[in-house]
KEKE-3310 file (N, C-alpha, C; in steps of 0.2 Angstrom, whole numbers, plus 5000, padded with zeros to 4 digits):
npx = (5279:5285:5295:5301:5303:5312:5321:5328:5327:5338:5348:5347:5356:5366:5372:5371:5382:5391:5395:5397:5407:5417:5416:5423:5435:5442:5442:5446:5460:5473:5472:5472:5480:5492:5488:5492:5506:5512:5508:5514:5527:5537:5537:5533:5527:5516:5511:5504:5497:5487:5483:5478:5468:5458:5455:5449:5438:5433:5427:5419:5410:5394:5392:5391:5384:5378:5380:5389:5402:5407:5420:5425:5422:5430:5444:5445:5445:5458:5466:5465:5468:5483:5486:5487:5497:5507:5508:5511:5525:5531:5533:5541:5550:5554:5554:5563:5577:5578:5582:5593:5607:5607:5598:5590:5589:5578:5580:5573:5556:5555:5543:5536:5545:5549:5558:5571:5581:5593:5608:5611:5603:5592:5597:5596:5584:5578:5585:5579:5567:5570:5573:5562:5552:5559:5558:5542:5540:5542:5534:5516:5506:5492:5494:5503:5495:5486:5492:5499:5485:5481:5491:5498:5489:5480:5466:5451:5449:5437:5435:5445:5439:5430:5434:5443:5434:5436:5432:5431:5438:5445:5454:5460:5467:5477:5482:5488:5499:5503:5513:5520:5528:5534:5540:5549:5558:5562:5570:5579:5586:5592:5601:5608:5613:5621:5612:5601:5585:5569)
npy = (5597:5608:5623:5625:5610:5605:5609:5604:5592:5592:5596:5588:5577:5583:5581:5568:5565:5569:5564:5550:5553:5558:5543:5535:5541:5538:5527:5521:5530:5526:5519:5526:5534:5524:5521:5532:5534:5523:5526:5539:5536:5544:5548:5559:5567:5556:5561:5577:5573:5564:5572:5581:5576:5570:5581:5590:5579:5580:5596:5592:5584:5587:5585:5574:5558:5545:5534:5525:5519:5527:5524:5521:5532:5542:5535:5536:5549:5553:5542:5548:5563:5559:5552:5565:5572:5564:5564:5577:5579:5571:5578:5588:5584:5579:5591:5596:5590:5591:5607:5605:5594:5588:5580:5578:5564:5556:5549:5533:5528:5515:5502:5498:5490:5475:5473:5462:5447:5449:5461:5461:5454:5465:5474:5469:5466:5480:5484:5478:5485:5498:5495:5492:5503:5510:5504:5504:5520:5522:5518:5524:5535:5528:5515:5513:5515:5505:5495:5496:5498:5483:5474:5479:5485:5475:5474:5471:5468:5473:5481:5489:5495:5503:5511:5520:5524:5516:5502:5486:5479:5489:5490:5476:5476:5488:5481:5469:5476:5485:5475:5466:5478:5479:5467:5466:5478:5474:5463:5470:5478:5470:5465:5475:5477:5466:5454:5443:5443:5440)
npz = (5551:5563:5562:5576:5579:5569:5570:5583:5577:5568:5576:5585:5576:5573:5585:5587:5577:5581:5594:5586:5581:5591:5597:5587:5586:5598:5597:5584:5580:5580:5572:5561:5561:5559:5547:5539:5543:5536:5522:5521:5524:5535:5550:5557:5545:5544:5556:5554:5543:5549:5557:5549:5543:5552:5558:5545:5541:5554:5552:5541:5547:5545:5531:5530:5524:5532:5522:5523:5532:5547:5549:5539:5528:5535:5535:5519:5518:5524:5515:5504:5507:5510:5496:5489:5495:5494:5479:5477:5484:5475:5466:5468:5469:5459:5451:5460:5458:5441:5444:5451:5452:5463:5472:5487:5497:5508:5524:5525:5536:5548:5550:5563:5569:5580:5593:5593:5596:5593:5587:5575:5569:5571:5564:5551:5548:5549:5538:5528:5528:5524:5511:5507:5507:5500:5490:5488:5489:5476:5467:5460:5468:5472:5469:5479:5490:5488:5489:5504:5511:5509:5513:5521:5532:5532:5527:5517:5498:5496:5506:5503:5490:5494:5504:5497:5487:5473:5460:5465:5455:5450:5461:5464:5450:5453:5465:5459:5447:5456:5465:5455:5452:5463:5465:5454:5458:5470:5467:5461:5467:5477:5469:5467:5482:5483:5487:5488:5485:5485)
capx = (5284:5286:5303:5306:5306:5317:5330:5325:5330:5345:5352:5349:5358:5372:5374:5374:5386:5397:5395:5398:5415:5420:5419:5427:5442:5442:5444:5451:5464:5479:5472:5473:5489:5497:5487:5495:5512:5511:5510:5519:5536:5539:5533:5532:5525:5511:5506:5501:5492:5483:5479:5473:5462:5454:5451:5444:5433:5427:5424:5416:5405:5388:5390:5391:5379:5379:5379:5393:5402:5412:5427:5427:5422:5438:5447:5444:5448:5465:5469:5464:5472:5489:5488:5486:5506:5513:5510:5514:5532:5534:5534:5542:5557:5556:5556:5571:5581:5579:5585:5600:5608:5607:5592:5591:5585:5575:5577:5564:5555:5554:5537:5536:5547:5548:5562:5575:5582:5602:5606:5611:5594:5588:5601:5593:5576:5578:5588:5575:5561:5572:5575:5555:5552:5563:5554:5535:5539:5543:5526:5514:5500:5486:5498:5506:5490:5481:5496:5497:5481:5481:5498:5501:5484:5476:5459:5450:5446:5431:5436:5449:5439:5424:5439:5447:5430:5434:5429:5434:5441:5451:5459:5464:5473:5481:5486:5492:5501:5511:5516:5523:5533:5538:5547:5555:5563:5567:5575:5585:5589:5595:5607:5612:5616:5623:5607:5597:5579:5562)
capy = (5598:5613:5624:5621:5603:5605:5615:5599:5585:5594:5598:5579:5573:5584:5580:5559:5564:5573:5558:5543:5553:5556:5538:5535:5543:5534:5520:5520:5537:5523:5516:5532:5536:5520:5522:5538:5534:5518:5529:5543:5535:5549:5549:5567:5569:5556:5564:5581:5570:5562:5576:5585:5571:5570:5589:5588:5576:5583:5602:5591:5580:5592:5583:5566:5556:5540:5530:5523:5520:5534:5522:5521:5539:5546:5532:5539:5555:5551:5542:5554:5569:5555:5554:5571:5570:5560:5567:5585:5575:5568:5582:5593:5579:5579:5597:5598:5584:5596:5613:5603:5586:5583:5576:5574:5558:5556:5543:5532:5527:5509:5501:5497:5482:5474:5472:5454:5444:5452:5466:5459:5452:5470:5479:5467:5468:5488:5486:5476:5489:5502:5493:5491:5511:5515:5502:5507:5527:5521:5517:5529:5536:5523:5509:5513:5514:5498:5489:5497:5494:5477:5469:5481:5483:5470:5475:5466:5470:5477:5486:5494:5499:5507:5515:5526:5525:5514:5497:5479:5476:5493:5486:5471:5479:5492:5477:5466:5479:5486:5468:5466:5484:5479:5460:5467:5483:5471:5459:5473:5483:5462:5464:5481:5477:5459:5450:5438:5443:5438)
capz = (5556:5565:5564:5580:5578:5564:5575:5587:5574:5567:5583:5587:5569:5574:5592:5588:5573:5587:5597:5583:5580:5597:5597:5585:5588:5605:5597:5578:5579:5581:5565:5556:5563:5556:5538:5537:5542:5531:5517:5521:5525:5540:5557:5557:5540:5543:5560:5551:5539:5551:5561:5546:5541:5557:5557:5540:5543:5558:5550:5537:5550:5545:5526:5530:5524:5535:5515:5524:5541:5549:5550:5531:5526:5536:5531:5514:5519:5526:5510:5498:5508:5509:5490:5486:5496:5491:5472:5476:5485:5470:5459:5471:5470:5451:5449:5463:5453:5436:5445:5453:5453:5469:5474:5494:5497:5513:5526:5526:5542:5549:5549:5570:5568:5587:5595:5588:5600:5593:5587:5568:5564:5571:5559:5544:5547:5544:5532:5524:5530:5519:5506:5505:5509:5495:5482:5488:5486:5469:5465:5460:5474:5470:5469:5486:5493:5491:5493:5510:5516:5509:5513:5528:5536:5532:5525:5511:5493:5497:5511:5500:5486:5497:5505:5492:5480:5466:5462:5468:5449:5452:5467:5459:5445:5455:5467:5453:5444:5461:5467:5449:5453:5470:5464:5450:5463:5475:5465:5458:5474:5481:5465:5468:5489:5485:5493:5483:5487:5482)
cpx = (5285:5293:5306:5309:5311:5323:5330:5330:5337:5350:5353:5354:5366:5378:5376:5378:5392:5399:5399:5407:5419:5423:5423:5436:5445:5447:5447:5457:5471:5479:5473:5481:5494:5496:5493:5503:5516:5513:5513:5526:5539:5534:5530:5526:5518:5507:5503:5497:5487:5479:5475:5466:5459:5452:5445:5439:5429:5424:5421:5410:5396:5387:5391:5387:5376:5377:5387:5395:5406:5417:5430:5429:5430:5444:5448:5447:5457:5468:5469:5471:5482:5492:5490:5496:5510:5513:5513:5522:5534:5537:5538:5551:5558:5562:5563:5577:5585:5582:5593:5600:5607:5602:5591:5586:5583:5577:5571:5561:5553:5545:5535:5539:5548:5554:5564:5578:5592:5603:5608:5603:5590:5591:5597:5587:5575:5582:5583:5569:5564:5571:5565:5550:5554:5559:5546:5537:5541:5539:5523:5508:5497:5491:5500:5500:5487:5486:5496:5492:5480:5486:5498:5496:5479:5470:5459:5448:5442:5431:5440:5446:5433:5429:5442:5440:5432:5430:5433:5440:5447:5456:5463:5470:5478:5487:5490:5498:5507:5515:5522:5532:5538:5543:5551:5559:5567:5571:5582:5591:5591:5600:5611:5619:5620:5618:5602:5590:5575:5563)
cpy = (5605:5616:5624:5612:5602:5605:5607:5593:5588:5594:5591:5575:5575:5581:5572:5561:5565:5567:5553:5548:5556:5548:5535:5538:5540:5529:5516:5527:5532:5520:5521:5534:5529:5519:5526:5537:5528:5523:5536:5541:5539:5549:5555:5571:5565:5558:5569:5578:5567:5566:5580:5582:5570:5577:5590:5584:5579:5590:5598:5586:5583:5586:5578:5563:5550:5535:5524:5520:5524:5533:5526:5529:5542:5542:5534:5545:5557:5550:5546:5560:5564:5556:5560:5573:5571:5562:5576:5584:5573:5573:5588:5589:5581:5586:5599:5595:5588:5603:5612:5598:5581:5586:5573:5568:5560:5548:5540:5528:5520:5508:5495:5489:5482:5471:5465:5454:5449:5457:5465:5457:5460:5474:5475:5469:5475:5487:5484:5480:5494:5501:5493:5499:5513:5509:5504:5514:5526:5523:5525:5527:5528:5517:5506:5512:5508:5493:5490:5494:5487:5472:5472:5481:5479:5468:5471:5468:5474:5482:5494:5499:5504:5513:5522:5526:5523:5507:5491:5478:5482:5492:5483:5473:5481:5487:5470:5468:5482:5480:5467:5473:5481:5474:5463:5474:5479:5466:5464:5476:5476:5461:5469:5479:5470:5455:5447:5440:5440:5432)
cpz = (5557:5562:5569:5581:5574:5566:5576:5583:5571:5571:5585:5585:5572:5583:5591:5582:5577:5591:5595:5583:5586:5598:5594:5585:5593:5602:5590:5576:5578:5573:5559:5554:5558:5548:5536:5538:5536:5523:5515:5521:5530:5544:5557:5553:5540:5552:5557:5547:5543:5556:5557:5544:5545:5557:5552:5538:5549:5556:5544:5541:5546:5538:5526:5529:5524:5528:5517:5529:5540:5547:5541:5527:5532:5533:5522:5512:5519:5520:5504:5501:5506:5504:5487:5489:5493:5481:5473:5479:5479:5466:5461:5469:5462:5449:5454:5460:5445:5438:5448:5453:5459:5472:5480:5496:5506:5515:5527:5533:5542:5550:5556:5572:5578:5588:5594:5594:5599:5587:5576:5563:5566:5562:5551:5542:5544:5540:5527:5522:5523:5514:5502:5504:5503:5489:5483:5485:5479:5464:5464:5466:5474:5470:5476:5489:5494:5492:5501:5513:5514:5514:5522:5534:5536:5529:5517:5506:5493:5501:5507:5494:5487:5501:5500:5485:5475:5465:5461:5460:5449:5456:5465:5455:5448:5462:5463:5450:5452:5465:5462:5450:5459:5466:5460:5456:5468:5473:5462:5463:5477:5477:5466:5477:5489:5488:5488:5488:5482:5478)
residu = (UNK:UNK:UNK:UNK:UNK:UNK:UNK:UNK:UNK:UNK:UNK:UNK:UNK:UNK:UNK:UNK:UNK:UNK:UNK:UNK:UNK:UNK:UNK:UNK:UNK:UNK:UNK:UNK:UNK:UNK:UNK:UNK:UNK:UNK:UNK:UNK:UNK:UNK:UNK:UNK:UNK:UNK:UNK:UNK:UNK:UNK:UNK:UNK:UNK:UNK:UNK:UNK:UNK:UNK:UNK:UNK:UNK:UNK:UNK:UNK:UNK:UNK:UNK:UNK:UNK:UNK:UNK:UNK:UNK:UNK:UNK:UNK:UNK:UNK:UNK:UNK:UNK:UNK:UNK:UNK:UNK:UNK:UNK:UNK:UNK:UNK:UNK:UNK:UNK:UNK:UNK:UNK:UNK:UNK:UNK:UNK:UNK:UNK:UNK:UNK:UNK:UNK:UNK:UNK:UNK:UNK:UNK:UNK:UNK:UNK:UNK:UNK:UNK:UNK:UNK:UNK:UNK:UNK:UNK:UNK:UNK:UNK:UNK:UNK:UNK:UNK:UNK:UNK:UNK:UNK:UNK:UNK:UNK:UNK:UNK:UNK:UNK:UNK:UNK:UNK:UNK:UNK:UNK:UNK:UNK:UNK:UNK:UNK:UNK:UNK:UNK:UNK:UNK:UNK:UNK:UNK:UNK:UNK:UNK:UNK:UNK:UNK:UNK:UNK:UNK:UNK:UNK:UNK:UNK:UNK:UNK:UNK:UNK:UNK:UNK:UNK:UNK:UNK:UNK:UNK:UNK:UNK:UNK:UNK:UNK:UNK:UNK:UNK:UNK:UNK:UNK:UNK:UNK:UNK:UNK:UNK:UNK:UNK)
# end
């Protein structure tokens, strides 16, 4: 093969990598968007994450090594970047907590409830949204995570652990063990509010 043909097929790899992720974006940016705010808890907070994760993948497009699908590999990226967060948040919360007592909690954001026929079942349903906001950030990263994409987006064991790079038995655990965290928070936060949950 010549060096021009080289130029030639490079220039090709890159132009259909250019392409698949234009499409993509076309057609899963809404899925990104709602991974990221899923696990951010902030509207705000998970647009900059998903705009970086789209960034980021795209200045990383050149190393892509189609071992995958696009969907997956940004999905990857997104949650990775996500975790990386929500741990440097955590630690940020710690260390604010040890320098002074007060500790500002953050509202947590609703998770696209759809409008209730009156406005009492709206006011419960968030209050249940919160109530689940405030026991998910409990969790550690990896926990919140797969529960996320399992419970909230739907995706399947396997999806999950091609996802974030571990394997199906990792999954499991990590979905086993935040289940476990959740019922016992929500039975506690149902005794704290008066509300008999779970």
């Amino acid at each position: 093969m010549t060096s021009t043909q080289a130029a030639k097929a490079s220039e090709t790899k890159s132009t259909q990598a250019a392409r698949a992720f234009e499409d993509f974006l076309a057609a899963e940016t809404g899925l990104v968007l709602r991974i990221a705010r899923r696990l951010m808890g902030d509207p705000e907070k998970a647009k900059d994450l998903a705009q970086d994760a789209l960034l980021k993948a795209h200045q990383n497009l050149e190393g892509f090594r189609w071992d995958c699908s696009l969907k997956t590999w940004v999905l990857r990226i997104t949650v990775n970047e996500g975790i990386k967060r929500l741990r440097r948040r955590r630690l940020k919360q710690r260390v604010t907590g040890w320098i002074s007592s007060d500790s500002g909690s953050q509202a947590p954001a609703g998770y696209g409830l759809s409008r209730a026929p009156s406005p009492e079942k709206v006011a419960g349903l968030r209050q249940q949204v919160r109530m689940l906001d405030g026991v998910l950030s409990k969790l550690p990263a990896r926990q919140r995570t797969v529960l996320v994409l399992r419970y909230l987006e739907g995706m399947s064991v396997a999806q999950i652990a091609e996802t974030i790079g571990v394997g199906p038995g990792t999954v499991k655990t990590h979905l086993v063990r935040g289940l476990r965290r959740v019922r016992a928070e929500w039975k506690e936060k149902g005794r704290e509010d008066g509300h008999e949950c779970l």
